[in-house]
Legacy VTK file of the C-alpha trace (Angstrom):
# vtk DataFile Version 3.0
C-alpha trace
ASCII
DATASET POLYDATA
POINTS 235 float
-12.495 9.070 11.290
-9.066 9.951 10.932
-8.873 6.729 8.306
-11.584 8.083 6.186
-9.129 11.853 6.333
-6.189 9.607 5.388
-8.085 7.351 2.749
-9.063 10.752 0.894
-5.575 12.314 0.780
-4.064 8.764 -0.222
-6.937 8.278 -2.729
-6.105 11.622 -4.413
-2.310 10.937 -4.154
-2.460 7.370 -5.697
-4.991 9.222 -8.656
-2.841 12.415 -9.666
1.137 11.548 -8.985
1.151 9.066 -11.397
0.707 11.914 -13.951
2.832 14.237 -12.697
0.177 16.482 -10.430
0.496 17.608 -7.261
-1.593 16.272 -4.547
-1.708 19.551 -2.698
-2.098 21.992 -6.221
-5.400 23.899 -6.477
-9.051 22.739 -5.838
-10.111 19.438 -6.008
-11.499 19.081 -9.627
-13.407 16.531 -11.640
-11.163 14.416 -13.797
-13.500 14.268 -16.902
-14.654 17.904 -17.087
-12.842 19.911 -14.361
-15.268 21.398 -12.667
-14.281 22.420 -9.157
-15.984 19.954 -6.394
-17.458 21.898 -3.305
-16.564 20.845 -0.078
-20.320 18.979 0.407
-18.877 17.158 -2.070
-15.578 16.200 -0.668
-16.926 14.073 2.515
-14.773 10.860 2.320
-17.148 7.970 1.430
-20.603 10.059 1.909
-20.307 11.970 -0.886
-19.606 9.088 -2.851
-22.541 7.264 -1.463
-24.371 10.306 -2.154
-23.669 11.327 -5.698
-23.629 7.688 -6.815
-20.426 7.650 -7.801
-20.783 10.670 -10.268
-19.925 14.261 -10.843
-22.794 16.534 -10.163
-21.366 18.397 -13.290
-21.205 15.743 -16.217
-22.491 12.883 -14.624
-19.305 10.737 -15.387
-18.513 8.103 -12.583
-15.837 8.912 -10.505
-13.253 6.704 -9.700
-13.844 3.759 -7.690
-10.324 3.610 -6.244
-11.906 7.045 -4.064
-14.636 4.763 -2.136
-12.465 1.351 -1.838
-9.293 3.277 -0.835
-10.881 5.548 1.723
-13.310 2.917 2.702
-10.321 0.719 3.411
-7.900 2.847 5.244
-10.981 3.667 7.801
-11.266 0.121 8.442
-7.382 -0.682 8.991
-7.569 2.097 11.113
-10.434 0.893 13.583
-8.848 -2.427 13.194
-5.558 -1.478 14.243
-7.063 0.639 17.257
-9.121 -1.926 18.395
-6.240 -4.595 18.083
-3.815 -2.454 20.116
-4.963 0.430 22.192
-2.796 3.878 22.217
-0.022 4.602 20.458
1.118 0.738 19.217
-2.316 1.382 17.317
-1.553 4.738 15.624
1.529 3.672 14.444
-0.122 0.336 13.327
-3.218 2.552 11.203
-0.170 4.679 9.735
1.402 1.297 8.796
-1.730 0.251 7.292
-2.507 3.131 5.671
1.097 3.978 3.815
0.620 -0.355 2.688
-2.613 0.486 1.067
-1.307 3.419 -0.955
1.579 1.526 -1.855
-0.481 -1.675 -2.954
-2.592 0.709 -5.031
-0.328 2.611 -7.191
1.497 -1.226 -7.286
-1.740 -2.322 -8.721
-2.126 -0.047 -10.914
1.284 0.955 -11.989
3.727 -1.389 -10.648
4.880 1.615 -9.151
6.773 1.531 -5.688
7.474 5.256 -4.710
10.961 5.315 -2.619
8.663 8.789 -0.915
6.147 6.603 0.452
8.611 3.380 1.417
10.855 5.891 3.304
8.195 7.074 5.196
6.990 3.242 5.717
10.486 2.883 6.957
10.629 6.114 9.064
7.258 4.573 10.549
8.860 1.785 11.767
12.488 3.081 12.904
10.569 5.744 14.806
8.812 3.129 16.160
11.538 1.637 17.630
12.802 4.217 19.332
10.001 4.912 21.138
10.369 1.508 22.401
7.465 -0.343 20.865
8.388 -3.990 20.066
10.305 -5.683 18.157
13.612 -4.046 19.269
14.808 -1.283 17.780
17.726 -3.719 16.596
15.392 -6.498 15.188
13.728 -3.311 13.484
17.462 -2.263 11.908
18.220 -5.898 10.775
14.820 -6.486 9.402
15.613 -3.145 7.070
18.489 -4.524 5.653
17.858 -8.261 5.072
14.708 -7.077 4.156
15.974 -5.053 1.450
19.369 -7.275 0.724
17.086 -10.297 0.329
15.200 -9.645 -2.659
17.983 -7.749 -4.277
20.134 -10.169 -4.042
17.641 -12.509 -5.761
16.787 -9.689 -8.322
20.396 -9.637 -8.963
20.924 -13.260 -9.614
18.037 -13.360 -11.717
18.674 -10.754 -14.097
22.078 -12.461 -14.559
20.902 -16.432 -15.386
17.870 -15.056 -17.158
19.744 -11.517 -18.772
16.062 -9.817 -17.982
14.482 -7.978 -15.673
12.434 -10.406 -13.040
11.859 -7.815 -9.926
11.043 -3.922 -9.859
13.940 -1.899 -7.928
11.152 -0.695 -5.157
10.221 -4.599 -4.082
13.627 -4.975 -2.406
13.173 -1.006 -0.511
9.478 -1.990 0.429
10.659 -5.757 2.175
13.257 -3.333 4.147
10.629 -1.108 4.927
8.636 -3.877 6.320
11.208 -5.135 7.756
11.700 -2.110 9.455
8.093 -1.948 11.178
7.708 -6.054 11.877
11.251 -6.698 12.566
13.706 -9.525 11.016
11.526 -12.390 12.181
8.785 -11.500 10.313
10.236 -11.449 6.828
9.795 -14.742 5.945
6.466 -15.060 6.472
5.901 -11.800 4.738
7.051 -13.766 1.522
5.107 -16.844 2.078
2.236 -14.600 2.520
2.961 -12.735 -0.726
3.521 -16.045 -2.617
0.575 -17.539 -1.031
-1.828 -14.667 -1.943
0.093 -14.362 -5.640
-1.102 -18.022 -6.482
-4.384 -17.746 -5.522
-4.536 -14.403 -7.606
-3.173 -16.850 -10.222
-5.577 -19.688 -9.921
-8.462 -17.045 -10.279
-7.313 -15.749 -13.519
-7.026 -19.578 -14.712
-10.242 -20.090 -13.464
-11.737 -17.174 -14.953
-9.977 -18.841 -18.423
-7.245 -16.170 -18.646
-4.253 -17.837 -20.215
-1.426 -17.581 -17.702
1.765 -17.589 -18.947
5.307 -17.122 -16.932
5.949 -13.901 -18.295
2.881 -12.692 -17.143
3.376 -10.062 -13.989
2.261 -9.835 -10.940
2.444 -6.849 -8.565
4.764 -8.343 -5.876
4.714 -4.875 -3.560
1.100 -5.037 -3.398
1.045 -8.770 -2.329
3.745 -8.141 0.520
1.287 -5.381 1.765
-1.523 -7.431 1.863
0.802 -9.872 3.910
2.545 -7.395 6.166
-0.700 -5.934 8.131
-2.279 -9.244 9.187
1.231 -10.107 10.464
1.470 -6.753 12.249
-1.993 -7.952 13.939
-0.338 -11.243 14.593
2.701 -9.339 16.725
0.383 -7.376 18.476
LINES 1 236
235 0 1 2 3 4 5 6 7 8 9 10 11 12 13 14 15 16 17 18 19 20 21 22 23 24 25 26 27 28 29 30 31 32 33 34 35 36 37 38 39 40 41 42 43 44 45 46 47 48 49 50 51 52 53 54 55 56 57 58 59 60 61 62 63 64 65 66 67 68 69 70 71 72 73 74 75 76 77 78 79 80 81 82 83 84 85 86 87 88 89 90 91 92 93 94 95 96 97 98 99 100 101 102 103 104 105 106 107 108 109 110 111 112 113 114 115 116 117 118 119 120 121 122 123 124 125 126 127 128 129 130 131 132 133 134 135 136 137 138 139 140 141 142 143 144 145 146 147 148 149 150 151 152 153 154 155 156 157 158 159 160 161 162 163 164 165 166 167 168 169 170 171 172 173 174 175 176 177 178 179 180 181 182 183 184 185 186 187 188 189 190 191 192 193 194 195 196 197 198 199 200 201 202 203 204 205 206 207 208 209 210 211 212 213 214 215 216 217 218 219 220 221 222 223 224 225 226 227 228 229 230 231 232 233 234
């Protein structure tokens, strides 16, 4: 239940603060004709269910990334409950639930917020120091390779190839990462990514989508879809 709270306040976030609007401002409105949605029709998944995915004003469909999103973070959250009781859980669902937000406005705008990979990072440091394992030390460590790892690689990159090759919030989300799963965990966080990055690959190819290397992949969202089942894995 409390996933399906958090998937429609992440939902909402990874919908308006791309374009400047606060998640908190006013009502909840439609995004095609503004009407004002009542609060029968603000029941996380239900509602969507209910209205088949349109407003009751105009009849446009609503955004899918409302159902998959909250539909998502309640399931990470009964995972992570179910795969560790009590409060290793919690702190697991708000892991999985700040990844998901973060893999969403990745996908969608190759967008890595430092707001929400603090908080990923405050997650896991707080974490720590209520004694939950890894160490708070393997935590610390993890942060900074994490983050020194891929910016160090950004780094030599943009110098042998004089562009761009790696957003500046993939190196703070690896440290934040780092800073929930520990050190250890990093480098199967990458293999994960780059695992999960060629088979997103080989499905555009197979689909007959020309890929080309400049093409570009949203690297924050794979580590996030690498970082939970490892968090499982720990557990």
């Amino acid at each position: 239940m409390l996933g399906l709270v958090a998937g429609s306040f992440l939902a909402t976030l990874v919908l308006r603060w791309p374009s400047g609007r606060g998640v908190t401002e006013g009502r909840s409105n439609c995004d095609h004709c503004g009407h004002s949605i009542n609060a029968e029709d603000l029941i996380p998944v239900v509602s969507f269910i209910r209205l088949r995915g349109k407003c009751r004003a105009c009849g446009e469909r609503i955004d899918r990334s409302h159902i998959a999103i909250e539909g998502l973070c309640a399931l990470t959250g009964g995972v992570a409950m179910v795969v560790a009781p009590g409060q290793a859980g919690f702190t697991g669902a708000l892991f999985g639930w700040l990844l998901i937000a973060l893999a969403a406005l990745d996908l969608k705008h190759f967008w890595l917020p430092d707001r929400l990979t603090g908080s990923l990072a405050l997650v896991g440091i707080a974490s720590g120091l209520t004694g939950l394992a890894p160490s708070l030390f393997d935590r610390v460590i993890g942060a900074l390779a994490g983050f020194a790892t891929l910016a160090l690689i950004a780094t030599i990159y943009r110098w042998v190839r004089n562009r761009e090759g790696l957003g500046g919030g993939d190196p703070k989300l690896l440290g934040a990462i780092g800073a929930m799963l520990g050190w250890q965990a990093l480098p199967f966080v990458l293999l994960g990514a780059s695992g999960f990055g060629l088979m997103f690959i080989g499905l555009q190819w197979a689909n007959g989508r020309k890929v080309q290397a400049s093409d570009r992949l949203p690297l924050g969202a794979l580590m996030a879809l690498a970082a939970f089942p490892l968090w499982m894995l720990q557990q």
